[in-house]
C-alpha positions as CSV (number, residue, x, y, z in Angstrom):
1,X,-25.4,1.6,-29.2
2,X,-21.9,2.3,-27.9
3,X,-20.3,-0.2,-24.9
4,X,-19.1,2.5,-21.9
5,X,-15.7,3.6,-21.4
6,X,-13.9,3.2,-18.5
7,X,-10.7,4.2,-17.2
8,X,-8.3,3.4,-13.8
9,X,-7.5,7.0,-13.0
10,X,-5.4,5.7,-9.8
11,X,-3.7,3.2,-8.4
12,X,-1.5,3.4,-11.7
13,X,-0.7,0.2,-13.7
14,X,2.4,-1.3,-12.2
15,X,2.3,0.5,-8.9
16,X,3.7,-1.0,-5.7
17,X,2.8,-0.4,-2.4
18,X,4.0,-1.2,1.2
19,X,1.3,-2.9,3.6
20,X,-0.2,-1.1,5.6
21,X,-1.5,0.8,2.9
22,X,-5.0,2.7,1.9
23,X,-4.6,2.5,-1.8
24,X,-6.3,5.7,-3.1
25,X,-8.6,3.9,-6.1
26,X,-10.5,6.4,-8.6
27,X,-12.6,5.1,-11.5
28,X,-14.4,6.5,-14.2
29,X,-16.7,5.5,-16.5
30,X,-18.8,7.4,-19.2
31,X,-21.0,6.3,-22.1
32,X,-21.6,8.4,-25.5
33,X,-25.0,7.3,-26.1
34,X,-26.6,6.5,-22.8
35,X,-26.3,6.2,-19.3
36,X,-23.7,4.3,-17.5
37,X,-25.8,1.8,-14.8
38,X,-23.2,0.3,-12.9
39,X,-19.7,0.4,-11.9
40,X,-18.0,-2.7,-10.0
41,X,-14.3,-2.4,-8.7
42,X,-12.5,-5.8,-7.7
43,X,-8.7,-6.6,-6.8
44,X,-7.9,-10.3,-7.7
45,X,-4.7,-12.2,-6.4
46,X,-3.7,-16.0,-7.2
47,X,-5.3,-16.8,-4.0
48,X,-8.6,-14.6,-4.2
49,X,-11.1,-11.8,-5.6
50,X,-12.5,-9.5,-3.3
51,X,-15.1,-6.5,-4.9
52,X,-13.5,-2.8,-3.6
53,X,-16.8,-1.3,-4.3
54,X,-19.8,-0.7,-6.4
55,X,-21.2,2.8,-7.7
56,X,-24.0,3.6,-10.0
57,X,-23.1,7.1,-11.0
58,X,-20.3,6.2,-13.5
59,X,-17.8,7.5,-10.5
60,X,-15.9,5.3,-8.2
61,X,-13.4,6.8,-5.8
62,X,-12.3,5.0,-2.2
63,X,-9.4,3.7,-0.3
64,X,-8.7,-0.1,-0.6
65,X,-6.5,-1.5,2.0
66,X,-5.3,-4.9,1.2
67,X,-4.5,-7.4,3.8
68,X,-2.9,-9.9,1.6
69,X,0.3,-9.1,0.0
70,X,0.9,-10.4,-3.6
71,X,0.3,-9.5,-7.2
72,X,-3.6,-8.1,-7.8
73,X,-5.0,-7.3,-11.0
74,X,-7.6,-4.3,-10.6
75,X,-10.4,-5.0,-12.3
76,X,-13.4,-2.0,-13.5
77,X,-16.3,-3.4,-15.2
78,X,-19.1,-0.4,-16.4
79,X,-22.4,-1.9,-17.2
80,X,-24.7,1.0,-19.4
81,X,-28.2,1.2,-19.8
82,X,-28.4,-0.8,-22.6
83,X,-26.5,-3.6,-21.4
84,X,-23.5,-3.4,-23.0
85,X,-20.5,-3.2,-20.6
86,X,-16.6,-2.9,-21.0
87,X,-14.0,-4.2,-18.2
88,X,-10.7,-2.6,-18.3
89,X,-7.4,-3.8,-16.2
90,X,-4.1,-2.8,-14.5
91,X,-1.5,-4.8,-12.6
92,X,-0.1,-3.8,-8.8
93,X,1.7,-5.1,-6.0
94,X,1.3,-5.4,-2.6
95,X,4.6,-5.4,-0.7
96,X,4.1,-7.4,3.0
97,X,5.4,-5.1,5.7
98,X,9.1,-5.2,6.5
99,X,10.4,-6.6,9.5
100,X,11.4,-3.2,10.8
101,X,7.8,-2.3,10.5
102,X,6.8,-5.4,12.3
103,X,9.1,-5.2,15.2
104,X,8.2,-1.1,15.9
105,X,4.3,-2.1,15.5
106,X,5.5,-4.8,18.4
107,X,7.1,-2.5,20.4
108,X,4.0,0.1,20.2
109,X,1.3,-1.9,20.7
110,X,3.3,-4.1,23.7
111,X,2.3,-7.5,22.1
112,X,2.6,-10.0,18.9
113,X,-1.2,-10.1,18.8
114,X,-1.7,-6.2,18.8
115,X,0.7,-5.9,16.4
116,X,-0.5,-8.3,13.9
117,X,-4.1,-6.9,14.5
118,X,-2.6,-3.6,13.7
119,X,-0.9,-4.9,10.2
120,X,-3.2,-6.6,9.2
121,X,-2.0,-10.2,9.1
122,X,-2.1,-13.5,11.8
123,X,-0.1,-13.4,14.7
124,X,1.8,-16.6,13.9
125,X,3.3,-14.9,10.5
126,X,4.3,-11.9,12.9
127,X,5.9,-14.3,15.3
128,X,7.9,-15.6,12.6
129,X,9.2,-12.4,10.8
130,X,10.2,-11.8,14.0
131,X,12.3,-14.9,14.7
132,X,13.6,-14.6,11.0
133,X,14.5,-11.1,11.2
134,X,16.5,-12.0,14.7
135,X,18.0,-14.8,13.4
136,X,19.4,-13.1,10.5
137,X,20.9,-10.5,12.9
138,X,22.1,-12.9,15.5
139,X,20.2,-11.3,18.2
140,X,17.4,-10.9,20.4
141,X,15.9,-7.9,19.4
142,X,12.8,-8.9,21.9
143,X,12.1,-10.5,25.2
144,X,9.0,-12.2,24.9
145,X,6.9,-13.5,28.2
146,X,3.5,-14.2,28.1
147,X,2.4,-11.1,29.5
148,X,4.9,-8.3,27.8
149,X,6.9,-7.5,25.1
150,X,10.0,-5.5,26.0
151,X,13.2,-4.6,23.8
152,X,16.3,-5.7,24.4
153,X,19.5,-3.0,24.1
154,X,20.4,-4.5,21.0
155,X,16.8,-4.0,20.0
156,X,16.2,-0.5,21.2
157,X,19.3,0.5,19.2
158,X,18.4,-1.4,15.9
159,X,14.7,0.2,16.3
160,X,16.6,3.8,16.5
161,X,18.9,3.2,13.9
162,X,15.9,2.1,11.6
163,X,13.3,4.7,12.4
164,X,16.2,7.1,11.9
165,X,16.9,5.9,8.4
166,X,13.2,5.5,7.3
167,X,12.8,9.3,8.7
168,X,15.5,10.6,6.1
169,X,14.6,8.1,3.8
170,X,11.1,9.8,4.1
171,X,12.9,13.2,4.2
172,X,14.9,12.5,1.2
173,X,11.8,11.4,-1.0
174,X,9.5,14.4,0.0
175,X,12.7,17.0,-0.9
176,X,12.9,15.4,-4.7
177,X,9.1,15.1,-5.2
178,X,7.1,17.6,-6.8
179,X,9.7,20.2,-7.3
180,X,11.5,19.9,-3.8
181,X,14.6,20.6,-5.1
182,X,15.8,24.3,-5.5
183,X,19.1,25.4,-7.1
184,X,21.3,26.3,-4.7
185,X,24.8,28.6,-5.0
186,X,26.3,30.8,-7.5
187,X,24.8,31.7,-10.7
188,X,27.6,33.3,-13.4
189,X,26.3,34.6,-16.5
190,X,28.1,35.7,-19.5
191,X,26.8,38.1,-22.2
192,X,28.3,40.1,-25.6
């Protein structure tokens, strides 16, 4: 009797990613001689193990959106119908969301709370990216009362400038990726 295979089709070992993030995760596992049972999916950190998700078809495909940031080991463990299973492994990390993220998510939600909801992480850890990100700049980028948020005019132009740059920065990435660039200009050929 043969032990399954199984292989991480996606995320890919090493990957990094930028919370918020659904991490597309495909599995698959098959076995030679029998019938693949069970297929289990879990992300472990330093700090904890979660299971992504189960399948008994030998097929596992879903989103996984962290809410941690850190290093996670993928694990995928196929279990066949002869008991036998095989557990294979790959590394990623989880980048927390940048300040710039933070402050617009304030902005569009209107409070701290909202916007931590909305990233996924405590409002105290917004509330200090926040202050950290201002006292790097040497500004209020926010007025904060205890019923709205609003943006200052040193924080309305920072939140311009950076939603400009992450546009071409998005821009800039799509025209390189898969063939987006196209030869441009003159083409001089020389033959006998």
């Amino acid at each position: 009797n043969q032990p399954p295979t199984v292989l991480i089709n996606s995320p890919t070992n090493g990957g990094i990613f930028n919370m918020p993030v659904a991490i597309p995760v495909n599995v698959t596992a098959a076995d030679a001689d029998g019938q693949v049972v069970q297929l289990t999916v879990t992300a472990q950190s330093g700090t904890m193990s979660t299971t992504i998700g189960q399948s008994n078809n030998g097929t596992f495909n879903a989103p996984w959106q962290p809410t941690i940031p850190g290093n996670y080991t993928l694990w995928a463990t196929a279990r066949d119908n002869g008991g036998l299973q095989t557990s294979v492994n790959i590394q990623i990390t989880v980048n927390a969301p940048s300040p710039v993220s933070i402050s617009g998510r304030i902005v569009d939600r209107g409070s701290l709370t909202a916007a931590a909801v909305a990233e996924g992480i405590a409002p105290g850890v917004v509330s200090r990216r926040l202050d950290a990100l201002e006292g790097r700049l040497g500004v209020k980028l926010l007025l904060r009362t205890t019923r709205r948020v609003t943006l200052t005019f040193e924080g309305s132009a920072y939140l311009e400038d950076c939603q400009r740059i992450l546009r071409e920065l998005g821009e800039a990435e799509a025209s390189v990726s898969l063939g987006g660039v196209k030869a441009r200009g003159h083409l001089r050929l020389s033959a006998p």
